[in-house]
Phi, psi and omega in degrees: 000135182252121178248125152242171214226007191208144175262112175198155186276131169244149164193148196252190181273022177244359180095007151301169169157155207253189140206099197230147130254097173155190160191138180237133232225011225202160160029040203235121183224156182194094211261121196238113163258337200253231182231172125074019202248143208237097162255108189237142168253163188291128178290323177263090226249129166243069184268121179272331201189086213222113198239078192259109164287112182252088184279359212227217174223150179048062177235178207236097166244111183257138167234119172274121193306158196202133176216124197072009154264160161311131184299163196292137163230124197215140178239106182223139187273152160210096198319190172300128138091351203245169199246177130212131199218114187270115144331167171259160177073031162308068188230192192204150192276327161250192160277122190284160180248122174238163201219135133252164175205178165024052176086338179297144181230148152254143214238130172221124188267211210287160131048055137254160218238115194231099196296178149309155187057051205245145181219142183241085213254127166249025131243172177252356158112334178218171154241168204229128174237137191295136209278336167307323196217350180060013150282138163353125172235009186246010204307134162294116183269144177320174158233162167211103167274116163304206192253139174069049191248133158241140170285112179256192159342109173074036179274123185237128150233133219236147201300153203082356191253180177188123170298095171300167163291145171091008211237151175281123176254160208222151193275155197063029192250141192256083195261120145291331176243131166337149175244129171301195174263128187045061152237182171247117191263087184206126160172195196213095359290144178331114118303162190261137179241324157226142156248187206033089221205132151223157178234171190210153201288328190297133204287165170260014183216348179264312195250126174281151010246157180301035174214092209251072163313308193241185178240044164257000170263350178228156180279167190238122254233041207296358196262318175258059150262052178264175143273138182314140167245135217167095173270029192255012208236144156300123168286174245270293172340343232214295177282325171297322178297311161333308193293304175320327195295302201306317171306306183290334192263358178271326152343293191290302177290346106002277174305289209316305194301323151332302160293286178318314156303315200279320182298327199305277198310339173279000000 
């Protein structure tokens, strides 16, 4: 195992290797246990703390630049084969704990917002098997977060999901299921609790002015300014046509009984 300790451009006789320009010498740990495994960052990089694990061969860690946010602080485990892709303006308030496994990526976009104590895992670290039959029942799955997503405090998002742009996990939520886009997402497992929903980064007690009734008090992030979109839910349009279907063809069977009593009797 090759251990480094300084964000600098690298590379060993296994095919490992850094893609860095500059160096940063502070928080810095990055462990190559496998082969072939690739960490590369952005030169215009804002890393507070960056903890990376190659426990396999052929994995992927990408970071993307970052400016005018608070800096990144991240502990990321990275399987066999697996991937993880960081966005720019990424950050986070503590260290977020990220996990791969079997092939699996974690895929995270643009100017998302990572409260403390946040863990983004697409395996669960061991496996759990049917006692019948001696399959997998835990297998790891990809993540996918979008652009402009905040995480809030103690938020675990567990493998198979995907995060729309703009939406909110509210804190100590546990998400298992996809989330849409500009909803509030919180329990355990996550439910959508609001939708058409947007939030902006300036603190409410840090950044003026200290009182944001409306969002005519902040600047506004206008591009993840939407409406919820949500293909699991029927719209209103969708049920009325239904309703309609359902009425006419209770018509039709109807008029037929009709017909038949009347051929009868003749």
């Amino acid at each position: 195992m090759n251990r480094v300790t300084t964000l600098e451009a690298y590379e060993d006789d296994r095919g490992n290797r850094i893609e860095f320009s500059g160096t940063v010498e502070k928080n810095i740990r990055v462990k190559f246990k496998g082969r072939n495994n690739v960490l590369r960052v952005a030169t215009q990089h804002n890393i507070a703390q960056l903890f990376v694990d190659f426990d396999c061969d052929d994995g992927l860690v990408e970071i993307g630049s970052s400016h005018g946010v608070p800096g990144l602080r991240a502990a990321i485990r990275v399987g066999d084969g697996c991937q993880v892709r960081i966005g720019k303006n990424v950050s986070s308030t503590t260290t977020v704990a990220m996990s791969t496994a079997e092939g699996t990526s974690i895929t995270i976009g643009d100017d998302v917002m990572i409260a403390s104590d946040t863990q983004i895992r697409a395996d669960d670290g061991h496996p759990i098997f049917d006692v019948r039959t001696g399959k997998r029942v835990n297998a790891a799955r990809s993540i996918v977060i979008g652009n402009h997503v905040w995480l809030g405090l103690g938020a675990c998002v567990l493998g198979g999901v995907t995060i729309g742009d703009g939406t909110v996990v509210g804190m100590r939520s546990v998400v298992t299921r996809s989330l849409p886009n500009n909803v509030v997402g919180a329990g355990s497992p996550a439910k959508v609790v609001k939708r058409n929903v947007a939030w902006e980064r300036p603190h409410l007690t840090l950044d003026p002015p200290y009182r944001k009734p409306t969002a005519a008090s902040v600047k506004k992030s206008t591009a993840y300014w939407t409406l919820t979109v949500d293909p699991g839910r029927p719209s209103r349009s969708r049920g009325i046509y239904a309703g309609a279907r359902r009425r006419t063809r209770r018509r039709l069977r109807a008029v037929r009984a009709m017909a038949d009593g009347l051929t009868r009797r003749t």
